[in-house]
N, CA, C and O of each residue as an XYZ file, in Angstrom:
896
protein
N      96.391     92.795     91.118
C      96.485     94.246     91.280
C      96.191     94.936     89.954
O      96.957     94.651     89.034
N      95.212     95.792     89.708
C      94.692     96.806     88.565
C      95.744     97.898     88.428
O      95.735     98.682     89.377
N      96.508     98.107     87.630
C      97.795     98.794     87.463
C      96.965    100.063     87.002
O      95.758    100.100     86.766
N      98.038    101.265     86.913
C      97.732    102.603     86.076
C      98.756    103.028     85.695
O      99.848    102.505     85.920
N      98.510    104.340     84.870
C     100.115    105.357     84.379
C     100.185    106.120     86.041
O      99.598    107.063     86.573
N     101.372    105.005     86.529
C     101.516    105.925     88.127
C     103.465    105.620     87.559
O     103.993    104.556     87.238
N     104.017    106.882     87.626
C     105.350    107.033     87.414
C     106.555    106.539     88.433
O     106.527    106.793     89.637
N     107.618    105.801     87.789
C     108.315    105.018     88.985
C     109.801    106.103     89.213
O     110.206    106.861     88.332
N     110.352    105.969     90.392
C     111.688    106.726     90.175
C     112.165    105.283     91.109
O     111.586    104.344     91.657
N     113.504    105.728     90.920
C     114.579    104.621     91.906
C     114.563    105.136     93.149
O     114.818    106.326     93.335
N     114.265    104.307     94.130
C     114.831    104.516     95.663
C     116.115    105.787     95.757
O     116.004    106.969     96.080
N     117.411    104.942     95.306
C     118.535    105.549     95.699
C     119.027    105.203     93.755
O     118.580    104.296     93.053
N     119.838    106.061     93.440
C     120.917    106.232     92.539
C     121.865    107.236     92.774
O     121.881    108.403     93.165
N     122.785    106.225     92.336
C     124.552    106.878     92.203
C     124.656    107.319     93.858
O     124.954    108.489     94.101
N     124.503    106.740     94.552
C     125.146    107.011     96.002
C     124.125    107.877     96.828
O     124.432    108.291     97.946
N     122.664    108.193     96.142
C     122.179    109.763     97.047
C     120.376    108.579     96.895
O     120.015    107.527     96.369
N     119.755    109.784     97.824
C     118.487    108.879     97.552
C     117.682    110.086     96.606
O     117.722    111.305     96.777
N     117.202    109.583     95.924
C     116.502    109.725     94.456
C     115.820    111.571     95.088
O     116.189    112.497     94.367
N     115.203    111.840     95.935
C     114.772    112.703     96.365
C     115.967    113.917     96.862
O     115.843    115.142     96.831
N     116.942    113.229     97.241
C     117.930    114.251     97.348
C     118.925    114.888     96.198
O     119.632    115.894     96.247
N     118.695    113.824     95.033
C     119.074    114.905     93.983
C     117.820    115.443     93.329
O     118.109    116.627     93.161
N     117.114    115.339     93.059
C     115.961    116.078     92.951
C     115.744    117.613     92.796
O     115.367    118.469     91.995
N     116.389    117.364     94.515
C     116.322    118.574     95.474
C     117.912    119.652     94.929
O     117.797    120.817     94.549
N     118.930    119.094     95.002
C     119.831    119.038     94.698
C     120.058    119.819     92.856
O     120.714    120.762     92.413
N     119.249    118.942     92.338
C     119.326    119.629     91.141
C     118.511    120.689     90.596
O     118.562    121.092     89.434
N     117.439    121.292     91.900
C     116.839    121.944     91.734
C     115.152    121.892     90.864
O     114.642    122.956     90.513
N     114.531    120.720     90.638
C     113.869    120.326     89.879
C     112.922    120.137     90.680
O     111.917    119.814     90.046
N     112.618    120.213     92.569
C     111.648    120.291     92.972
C     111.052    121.863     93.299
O     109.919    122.222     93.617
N     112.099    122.510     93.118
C     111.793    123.955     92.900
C     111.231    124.372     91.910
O     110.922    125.562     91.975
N     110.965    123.832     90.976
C     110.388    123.998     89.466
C     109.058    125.091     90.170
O     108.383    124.712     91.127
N     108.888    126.247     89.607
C     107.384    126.797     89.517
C     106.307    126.614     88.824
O     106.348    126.727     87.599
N     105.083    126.281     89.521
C     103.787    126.292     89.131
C     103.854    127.033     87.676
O     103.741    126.538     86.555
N     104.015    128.009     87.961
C     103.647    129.205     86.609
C     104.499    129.197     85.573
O     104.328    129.838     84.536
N     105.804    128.194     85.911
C     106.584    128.037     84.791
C     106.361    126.911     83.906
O     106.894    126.812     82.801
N     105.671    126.177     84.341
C     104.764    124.758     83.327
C     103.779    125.358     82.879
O     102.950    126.219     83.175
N     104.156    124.520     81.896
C     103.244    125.307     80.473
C     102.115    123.897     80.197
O     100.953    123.980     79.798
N     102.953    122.518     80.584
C     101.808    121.515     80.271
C     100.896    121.223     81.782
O     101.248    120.776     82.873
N      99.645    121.683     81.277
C      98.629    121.236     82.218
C      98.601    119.368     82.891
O      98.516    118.902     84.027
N      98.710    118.807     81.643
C      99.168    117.297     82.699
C      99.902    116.837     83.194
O      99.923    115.754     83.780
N     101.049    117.997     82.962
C     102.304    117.732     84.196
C     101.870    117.670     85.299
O     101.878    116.781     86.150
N     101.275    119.187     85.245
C     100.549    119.706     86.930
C      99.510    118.637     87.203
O      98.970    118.851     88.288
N      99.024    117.507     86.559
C      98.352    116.278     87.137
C      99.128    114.829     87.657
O      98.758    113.858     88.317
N     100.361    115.217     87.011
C     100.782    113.399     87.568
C     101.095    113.115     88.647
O     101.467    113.942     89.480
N     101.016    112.036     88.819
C     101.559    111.625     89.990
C     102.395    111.490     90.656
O     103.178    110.863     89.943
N     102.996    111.663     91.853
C     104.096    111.750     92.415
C     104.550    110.136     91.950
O     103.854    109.148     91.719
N     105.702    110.299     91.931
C     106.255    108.478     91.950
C     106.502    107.824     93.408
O     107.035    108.293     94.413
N     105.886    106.504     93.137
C     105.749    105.606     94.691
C     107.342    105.211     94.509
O     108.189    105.048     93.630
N     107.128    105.156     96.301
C     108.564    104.912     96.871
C     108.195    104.024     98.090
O     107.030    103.649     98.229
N     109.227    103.659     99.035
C     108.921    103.021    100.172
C     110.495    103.658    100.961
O     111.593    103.917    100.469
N     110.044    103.731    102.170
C     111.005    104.189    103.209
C     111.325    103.079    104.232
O     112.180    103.147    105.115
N     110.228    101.706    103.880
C     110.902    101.047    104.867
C     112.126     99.992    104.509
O     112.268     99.545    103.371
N     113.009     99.642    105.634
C     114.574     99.046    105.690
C     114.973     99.908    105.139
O     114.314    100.813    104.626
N     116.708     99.712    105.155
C     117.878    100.478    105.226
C     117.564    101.178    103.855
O     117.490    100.465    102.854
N     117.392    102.414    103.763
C     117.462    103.522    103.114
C     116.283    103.086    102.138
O     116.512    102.972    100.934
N     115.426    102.920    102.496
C     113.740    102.041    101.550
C     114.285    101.244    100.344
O     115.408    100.815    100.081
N     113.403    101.207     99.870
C     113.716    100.688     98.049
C     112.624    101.193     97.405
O     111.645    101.821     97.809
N     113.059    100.701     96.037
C     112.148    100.530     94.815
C     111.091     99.760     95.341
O     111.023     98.760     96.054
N     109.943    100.831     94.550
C     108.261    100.034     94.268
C     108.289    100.124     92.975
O     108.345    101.222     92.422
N     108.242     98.574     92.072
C     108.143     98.523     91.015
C     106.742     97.821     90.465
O     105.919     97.608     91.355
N     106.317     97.392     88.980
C     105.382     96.397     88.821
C     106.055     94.691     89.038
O     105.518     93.680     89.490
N     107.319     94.914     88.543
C     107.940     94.040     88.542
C     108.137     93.440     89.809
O     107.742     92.348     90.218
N     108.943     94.493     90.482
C     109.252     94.078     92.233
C     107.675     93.428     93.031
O     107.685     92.727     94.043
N     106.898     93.697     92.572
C     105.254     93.509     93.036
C     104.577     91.829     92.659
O     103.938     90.978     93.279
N     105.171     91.985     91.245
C     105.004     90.613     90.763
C     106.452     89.480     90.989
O     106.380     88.327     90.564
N     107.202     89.786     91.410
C     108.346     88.876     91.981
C     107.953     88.257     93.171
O     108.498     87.205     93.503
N     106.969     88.831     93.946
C     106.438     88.803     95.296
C     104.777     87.922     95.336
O     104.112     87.472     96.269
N     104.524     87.979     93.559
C     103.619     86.952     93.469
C     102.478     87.638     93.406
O     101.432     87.000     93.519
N     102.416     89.402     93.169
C     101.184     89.359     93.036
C     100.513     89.641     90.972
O     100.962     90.376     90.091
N      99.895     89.126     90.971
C      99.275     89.018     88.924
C      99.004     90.397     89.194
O      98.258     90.871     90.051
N     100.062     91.256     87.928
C      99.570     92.748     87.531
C      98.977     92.454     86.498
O      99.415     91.820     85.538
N      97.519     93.092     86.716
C      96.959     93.656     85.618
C      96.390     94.784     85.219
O      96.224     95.717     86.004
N      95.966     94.843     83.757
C      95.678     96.722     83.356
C      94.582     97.161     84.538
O      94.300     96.524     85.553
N      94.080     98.380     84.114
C      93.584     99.174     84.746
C      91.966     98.431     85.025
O      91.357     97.735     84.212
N      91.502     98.826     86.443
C      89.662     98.381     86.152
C      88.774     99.310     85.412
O      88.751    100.501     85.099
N      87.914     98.036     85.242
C      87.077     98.878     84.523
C      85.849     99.155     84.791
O      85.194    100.135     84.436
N      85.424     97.917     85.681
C      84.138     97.902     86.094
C      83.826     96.417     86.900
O      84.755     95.670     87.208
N      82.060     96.017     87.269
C      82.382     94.994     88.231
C      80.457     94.758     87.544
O      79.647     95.658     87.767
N      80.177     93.923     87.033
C      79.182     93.261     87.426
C      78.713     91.812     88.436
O      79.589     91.533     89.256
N      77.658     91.025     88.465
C      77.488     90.271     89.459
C      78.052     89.449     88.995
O      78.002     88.601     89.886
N      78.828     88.848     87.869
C      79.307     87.827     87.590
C      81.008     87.697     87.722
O      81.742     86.740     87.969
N      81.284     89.263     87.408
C      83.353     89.223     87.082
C      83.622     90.950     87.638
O      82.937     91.817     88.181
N      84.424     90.875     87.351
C      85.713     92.021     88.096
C      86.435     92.328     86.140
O      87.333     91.560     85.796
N      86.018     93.274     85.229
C      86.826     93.551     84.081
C      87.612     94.507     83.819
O      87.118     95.634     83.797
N      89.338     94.314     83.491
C      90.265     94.968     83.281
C      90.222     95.421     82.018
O      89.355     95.086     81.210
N      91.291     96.320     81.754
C      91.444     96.636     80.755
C      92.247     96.396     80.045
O      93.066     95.975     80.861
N      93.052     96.251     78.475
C      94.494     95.266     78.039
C      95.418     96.078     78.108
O      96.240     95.994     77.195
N      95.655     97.153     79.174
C      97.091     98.548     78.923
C      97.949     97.582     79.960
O      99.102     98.012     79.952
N      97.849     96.561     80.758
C      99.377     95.997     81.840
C     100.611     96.535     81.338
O     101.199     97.417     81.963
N     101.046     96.071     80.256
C     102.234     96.264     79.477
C     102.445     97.707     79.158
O     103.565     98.189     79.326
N     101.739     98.228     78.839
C     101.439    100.141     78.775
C     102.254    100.819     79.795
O     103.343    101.393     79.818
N     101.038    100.451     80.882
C     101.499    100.614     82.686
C     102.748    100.692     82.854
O     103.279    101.717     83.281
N     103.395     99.627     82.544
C     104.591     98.697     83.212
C     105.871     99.591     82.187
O     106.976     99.934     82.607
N     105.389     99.795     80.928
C     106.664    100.734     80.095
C     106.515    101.982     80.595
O     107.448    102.533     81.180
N     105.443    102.508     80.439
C     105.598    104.095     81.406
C     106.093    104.144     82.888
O     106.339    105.227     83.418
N     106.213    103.146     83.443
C     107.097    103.540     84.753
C     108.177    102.725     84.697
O     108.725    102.618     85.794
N     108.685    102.109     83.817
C     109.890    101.888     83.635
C     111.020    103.456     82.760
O     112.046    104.020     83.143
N     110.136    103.642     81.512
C     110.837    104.762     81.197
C     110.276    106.098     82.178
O     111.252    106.839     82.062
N     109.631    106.593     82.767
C     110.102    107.363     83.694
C     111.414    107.461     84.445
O     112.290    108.322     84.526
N     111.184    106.012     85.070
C     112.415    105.937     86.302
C     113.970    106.157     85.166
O     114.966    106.766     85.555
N     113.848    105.498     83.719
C     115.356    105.492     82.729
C     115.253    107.503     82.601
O     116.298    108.145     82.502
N     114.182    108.050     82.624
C     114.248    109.595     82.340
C     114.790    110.519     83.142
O     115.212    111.641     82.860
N     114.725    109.721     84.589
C     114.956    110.620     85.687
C     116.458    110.377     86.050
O     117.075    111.311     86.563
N     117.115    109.137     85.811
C     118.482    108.659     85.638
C     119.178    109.356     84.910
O     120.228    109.908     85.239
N     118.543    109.397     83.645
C     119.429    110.182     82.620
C     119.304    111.477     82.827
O     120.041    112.163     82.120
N     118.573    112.076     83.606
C     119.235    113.494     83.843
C     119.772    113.872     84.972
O     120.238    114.980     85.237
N     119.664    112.426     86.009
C     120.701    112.618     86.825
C     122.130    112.853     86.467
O     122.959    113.669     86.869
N     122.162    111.941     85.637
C     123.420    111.681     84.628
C     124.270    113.125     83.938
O     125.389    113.632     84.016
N     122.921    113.399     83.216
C     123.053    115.248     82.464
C     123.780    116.076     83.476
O     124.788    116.750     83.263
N     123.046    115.919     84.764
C     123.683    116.939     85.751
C     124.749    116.492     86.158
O     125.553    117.393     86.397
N     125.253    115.125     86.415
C     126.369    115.025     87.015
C     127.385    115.547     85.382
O     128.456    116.011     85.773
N     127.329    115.569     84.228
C     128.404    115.570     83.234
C     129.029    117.227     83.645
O     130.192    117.628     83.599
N     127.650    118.035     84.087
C     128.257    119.410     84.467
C     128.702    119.456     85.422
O     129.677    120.194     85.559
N     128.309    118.850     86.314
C     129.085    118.894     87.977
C     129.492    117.588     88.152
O     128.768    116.705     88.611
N     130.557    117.454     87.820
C     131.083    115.853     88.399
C     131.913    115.937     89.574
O     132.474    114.960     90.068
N     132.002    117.388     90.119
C     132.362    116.812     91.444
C     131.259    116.483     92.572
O     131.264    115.823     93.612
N     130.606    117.014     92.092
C     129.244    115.734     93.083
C     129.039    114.544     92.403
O     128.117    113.927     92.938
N     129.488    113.982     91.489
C     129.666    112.315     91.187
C     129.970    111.507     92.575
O     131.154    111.682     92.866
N     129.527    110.961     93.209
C     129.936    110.008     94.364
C     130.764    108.790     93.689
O     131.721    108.232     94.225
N     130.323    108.533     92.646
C     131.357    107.211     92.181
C     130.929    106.115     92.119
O     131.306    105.255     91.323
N     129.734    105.953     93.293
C     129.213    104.884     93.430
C     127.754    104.454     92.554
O     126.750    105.159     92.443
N     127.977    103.079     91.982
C     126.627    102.321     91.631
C     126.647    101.530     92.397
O     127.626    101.022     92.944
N     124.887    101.198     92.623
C     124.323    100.331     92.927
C     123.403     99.773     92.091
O     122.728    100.485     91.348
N     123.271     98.381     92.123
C     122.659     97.483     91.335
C     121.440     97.581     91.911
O     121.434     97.417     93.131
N     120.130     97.859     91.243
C     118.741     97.854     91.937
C     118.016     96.936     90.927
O     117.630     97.218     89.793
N     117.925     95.807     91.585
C     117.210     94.568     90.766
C     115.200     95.161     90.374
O     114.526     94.970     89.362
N     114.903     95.758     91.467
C     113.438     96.239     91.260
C     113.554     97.231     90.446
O     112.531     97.655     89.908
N     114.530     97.693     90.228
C     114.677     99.064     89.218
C     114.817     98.555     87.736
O     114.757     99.293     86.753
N     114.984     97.386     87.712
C     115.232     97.083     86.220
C     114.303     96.891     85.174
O     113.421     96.060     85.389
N     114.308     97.557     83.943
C     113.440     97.574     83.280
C     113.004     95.919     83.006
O     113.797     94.979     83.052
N     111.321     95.812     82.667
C     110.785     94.389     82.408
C     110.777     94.612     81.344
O     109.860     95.392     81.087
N     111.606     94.206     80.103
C     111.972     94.540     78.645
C     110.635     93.596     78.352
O     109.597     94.092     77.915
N     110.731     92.633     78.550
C     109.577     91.364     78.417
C     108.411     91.819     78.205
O     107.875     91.598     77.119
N     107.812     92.503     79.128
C     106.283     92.698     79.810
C     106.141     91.098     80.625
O     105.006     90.631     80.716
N     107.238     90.358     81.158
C     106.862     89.291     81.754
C     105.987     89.545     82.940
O     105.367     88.528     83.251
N     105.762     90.488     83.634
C     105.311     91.011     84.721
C     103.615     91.018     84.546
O     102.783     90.574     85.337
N     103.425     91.596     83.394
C     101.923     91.864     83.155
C     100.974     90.355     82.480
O     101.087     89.481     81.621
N      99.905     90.884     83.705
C      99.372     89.658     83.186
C      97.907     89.651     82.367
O      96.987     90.415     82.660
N      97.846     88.655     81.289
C      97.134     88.774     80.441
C      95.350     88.547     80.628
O      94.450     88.644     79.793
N      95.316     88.190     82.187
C      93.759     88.382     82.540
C      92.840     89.219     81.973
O      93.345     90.335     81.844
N      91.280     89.158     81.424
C      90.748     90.612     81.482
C      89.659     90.949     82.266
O      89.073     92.027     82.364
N      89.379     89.413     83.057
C      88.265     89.400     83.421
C      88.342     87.688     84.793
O      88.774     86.540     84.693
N      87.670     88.473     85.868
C      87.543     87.467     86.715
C      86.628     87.222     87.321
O      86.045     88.047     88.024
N      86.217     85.751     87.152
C      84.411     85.641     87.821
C      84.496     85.271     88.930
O      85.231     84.374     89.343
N      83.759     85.915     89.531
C      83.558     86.063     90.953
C      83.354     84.813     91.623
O      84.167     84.412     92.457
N      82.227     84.108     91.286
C      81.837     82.412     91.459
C      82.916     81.382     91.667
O      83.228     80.810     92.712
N      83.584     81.227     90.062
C      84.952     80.460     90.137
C      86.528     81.259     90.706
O      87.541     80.565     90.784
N      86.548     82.067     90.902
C      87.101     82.558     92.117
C      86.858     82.326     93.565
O      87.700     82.625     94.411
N      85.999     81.928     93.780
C      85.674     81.734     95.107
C      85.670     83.088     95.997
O      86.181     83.085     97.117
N      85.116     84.154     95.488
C      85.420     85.582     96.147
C      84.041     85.943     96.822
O      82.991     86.325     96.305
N      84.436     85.661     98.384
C      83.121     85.997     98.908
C      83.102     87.246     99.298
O      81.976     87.524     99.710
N      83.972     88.301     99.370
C      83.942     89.686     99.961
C      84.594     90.310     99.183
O      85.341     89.699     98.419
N      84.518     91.528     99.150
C      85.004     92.447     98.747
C      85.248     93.830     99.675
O      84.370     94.359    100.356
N      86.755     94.336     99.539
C      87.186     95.741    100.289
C      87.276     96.572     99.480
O      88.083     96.107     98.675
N      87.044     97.309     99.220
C      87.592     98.870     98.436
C      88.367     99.911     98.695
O      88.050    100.848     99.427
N      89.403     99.785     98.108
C      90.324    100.914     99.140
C      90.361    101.661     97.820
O      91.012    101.456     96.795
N      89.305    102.762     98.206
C      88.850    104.039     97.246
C      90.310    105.225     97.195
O      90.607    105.943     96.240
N      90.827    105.155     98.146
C      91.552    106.300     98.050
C      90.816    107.745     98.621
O      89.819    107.692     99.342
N      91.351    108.846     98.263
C      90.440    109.949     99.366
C      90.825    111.188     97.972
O      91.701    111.208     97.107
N      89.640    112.147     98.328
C      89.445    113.341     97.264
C      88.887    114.417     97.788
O      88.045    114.339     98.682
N      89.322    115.583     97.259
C      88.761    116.967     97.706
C      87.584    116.772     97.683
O      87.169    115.910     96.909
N      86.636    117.516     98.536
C      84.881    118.137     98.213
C      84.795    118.981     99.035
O      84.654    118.998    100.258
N      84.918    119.881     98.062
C      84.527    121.585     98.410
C      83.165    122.004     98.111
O      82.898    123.073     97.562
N      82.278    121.109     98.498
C      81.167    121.577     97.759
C      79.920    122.310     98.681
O      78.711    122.434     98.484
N      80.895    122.758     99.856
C      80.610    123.747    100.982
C      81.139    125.300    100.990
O      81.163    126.225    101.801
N      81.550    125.073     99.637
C      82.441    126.880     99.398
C      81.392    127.392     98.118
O      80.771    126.849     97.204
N      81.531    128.322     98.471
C      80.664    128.963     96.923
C      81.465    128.710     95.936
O      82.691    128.778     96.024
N      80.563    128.267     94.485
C      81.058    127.863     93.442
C      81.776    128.824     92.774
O      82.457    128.608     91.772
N      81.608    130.062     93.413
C      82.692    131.403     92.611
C      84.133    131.256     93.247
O      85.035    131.973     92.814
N      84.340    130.485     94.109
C      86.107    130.147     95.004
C      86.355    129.175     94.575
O      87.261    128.619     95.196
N      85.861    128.467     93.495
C      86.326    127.113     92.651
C      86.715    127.162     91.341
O      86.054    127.867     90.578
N      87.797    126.462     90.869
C      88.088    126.288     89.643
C      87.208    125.512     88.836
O      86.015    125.418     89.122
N      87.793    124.861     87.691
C      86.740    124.005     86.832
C      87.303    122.507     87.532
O      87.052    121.349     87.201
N      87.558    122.669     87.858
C      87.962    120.929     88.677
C      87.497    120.785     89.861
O      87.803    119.715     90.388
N      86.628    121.745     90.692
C      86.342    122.027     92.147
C      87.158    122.293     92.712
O      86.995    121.763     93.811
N      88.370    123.025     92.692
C      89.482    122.563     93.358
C      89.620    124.848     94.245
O      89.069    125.865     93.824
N      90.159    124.739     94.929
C      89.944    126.694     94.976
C      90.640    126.823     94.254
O      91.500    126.076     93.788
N      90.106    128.672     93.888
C      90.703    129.006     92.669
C      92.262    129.600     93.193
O      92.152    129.771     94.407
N      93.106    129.828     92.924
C      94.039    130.614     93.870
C      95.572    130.562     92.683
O      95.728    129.678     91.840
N      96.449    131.614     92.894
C      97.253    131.324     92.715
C      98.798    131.424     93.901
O      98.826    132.006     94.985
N      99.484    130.962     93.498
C     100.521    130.607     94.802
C      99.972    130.592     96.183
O     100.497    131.099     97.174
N      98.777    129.903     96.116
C      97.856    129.590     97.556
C      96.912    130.717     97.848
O      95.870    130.495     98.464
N      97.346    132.342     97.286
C      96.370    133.304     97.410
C      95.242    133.497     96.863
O      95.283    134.119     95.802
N      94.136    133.137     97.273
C      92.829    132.860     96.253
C      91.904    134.124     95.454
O      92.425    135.189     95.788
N      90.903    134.339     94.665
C      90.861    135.247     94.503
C      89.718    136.155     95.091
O      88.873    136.752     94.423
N      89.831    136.153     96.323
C      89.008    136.445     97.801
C      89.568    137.142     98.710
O      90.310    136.701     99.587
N      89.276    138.149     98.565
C      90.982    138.587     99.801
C      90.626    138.050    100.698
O      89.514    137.523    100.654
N      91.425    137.964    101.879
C      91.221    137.124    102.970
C      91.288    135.840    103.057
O      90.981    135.383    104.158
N      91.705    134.831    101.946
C      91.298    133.637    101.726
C      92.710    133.454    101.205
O      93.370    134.000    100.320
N      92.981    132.259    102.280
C      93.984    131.687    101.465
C      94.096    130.223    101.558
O      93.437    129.755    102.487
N      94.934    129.135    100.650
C      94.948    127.783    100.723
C      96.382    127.133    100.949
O      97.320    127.929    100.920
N      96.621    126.057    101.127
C      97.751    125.281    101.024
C      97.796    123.843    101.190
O      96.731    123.280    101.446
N      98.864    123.150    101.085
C      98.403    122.078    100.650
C      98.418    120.651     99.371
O      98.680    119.454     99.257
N      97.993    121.697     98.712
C      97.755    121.464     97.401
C      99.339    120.923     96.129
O     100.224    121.706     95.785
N      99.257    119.749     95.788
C     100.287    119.567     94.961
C     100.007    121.040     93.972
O      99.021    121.616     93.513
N     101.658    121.260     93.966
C     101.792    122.294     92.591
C     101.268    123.858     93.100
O     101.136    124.887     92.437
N     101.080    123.647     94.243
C     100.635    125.090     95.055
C     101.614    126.066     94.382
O     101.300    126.880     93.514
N     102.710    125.899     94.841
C     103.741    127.004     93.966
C     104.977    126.615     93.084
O     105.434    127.177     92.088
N     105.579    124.938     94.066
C     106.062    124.925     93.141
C     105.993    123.109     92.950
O     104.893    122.623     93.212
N     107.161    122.079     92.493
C     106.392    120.742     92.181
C     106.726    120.412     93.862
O     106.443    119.272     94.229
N     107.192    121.165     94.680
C     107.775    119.922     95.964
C     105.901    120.487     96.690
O     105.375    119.550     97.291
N     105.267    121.431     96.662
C     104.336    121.844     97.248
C     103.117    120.702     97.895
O     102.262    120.741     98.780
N     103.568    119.774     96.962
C     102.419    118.347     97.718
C     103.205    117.526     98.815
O     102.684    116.631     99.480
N     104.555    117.946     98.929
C     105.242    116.641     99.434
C     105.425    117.582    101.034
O     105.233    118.729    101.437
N     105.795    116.583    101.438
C     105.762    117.338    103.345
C     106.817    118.121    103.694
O     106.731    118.740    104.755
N     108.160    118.266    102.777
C     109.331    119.100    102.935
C     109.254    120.156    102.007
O     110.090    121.060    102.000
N     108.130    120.093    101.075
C     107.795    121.176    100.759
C     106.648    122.322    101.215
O     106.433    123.256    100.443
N     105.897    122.224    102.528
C     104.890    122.420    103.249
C     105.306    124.144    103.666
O     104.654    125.187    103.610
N     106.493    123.868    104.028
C     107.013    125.252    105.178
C     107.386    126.564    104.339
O     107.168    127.737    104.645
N     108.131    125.946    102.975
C     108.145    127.265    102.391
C     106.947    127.653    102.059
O     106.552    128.818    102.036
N     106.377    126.751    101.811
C     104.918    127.768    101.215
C     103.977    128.483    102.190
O     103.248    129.444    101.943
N     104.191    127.598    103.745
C     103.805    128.071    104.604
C     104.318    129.965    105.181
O     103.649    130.954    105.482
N     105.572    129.729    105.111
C     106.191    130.736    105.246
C     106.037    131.869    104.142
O     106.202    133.049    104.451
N     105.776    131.553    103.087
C     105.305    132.554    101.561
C     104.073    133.305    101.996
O     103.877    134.520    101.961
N     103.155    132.177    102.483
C     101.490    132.630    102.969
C     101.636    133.646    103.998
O     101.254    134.797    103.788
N     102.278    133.216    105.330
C     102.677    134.226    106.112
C     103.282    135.524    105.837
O     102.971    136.457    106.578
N     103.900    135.673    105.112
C     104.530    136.640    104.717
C     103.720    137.647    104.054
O     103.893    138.843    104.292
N     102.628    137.126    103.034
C     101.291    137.790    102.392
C     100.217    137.838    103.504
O      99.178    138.355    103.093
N     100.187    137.568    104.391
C      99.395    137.620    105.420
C      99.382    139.322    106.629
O      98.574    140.197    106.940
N     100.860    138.945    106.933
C     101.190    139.707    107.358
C     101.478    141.206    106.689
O     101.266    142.149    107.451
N     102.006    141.570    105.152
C     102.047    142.483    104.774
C     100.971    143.156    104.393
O     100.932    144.351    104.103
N      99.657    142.016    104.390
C      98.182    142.389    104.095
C      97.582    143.362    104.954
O      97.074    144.449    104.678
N      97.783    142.586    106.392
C      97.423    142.915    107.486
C      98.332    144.250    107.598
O      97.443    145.096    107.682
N      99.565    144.969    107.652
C     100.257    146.054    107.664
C      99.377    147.005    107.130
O      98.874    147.849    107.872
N      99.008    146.953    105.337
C      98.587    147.854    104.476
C      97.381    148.008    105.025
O      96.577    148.800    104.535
């Protein structure tokens, strides 16, 4: 597996699942317009899993316990090999200290409100930092031949292309131009979009307020 800087959080801590204090502490409410760093508004949501009793941790570690070789990022593919890059260990500390960042301010918040302390720990073995880098593996390059690799799948992943809108309704990323989903078109509006208004705006429980925001500019549009 070709690893990246993709950020980890814990399933569940201190008794709640990782998303419900979040929510809880108000930090998926965060506004668009109140980030000031532009590569915030790029990262990635942190992987999770929902399946069995209350999901778990997706770690590098938990991934390689299971046997599969993490390595850095790809880089490219000629007819002979498949070449990585040497960040594994990189990878593997940035989503370990994420997930220790998001703890510790779980932590912060409970010192002010400890009567929402539940009391409870749980031990999350996939959550544990790989102090080692035992996880990452030192491959950089794999030949196709002595591999025995007769096929290849690509699971590309999926991306905007707007390249059916006039280039004046686009940002510098292709992306529409808009702010809090209102674009700068009257009549035009978007949603959708991580970071639309605020950080929950990509995730599916964050869909309705914004839905309901749009409506609301819709309708008072339509009044005036």
């Amino acid at each position: 597996m070709a690893s990246s800087k993709v950020p980890r959080a814990p399933r569940r801590y201190r008794g709640k699942d990782i998303m419900e204090w979040l929510d809880i502490m108000g930090i998926q409410d965060t506004l668009t317009q109140d980030v000031k760093s532009t590569p915030q508004l790029q990262n990635k949501q942190p992987q999770s899993s929902g399946v069995g009793v209350f999901g778990h941790t997706i770690s590098y570690q938990s991934l390689h316990q299971l046997g599969v070789a993490i390595l850095g990022s790809f880089k490219g593919i000629n007819k002979k090999a498949f070449h990585f890059s040497d960040n594994a260990k990189e990878n593997i500390r940035f989503a370990d200290d994420t997930s220790q960042s998001i703890k510790e301010n779980i932590d912060g918040f409970l010192s002010k409100h400890p009567e929402l302390n539940t009391g409870i720990t749980e031990e999350d073995e996939a959550d544990f930092p790989d102090v080692d880098y035992s996880s990452a593996s030192e491959v950089k390059e794999i030949n196709i031949k002595q591999s025995e690799i007769t096929s290849i799948i690509w699971a590309t992943g999926f991306g905007y292309d707007f390249s059916y809108m006039s280039p004046s309704l686009l940002n510098d990323t292709g992306s529409p131009a808009h702010c809090n989903g209102i674009m700068n078109t009257e009549h035009l509006y978007c949603i959708g979009f991580p970071w639309l208004r605020k950080k929950k705006s990509g995730l599916v429980f964050g869909i309705q307020e914004d839905a309901e925001f749009l409506v609301e500019k819709i309708k008072n549009t339509q009044r005036q």
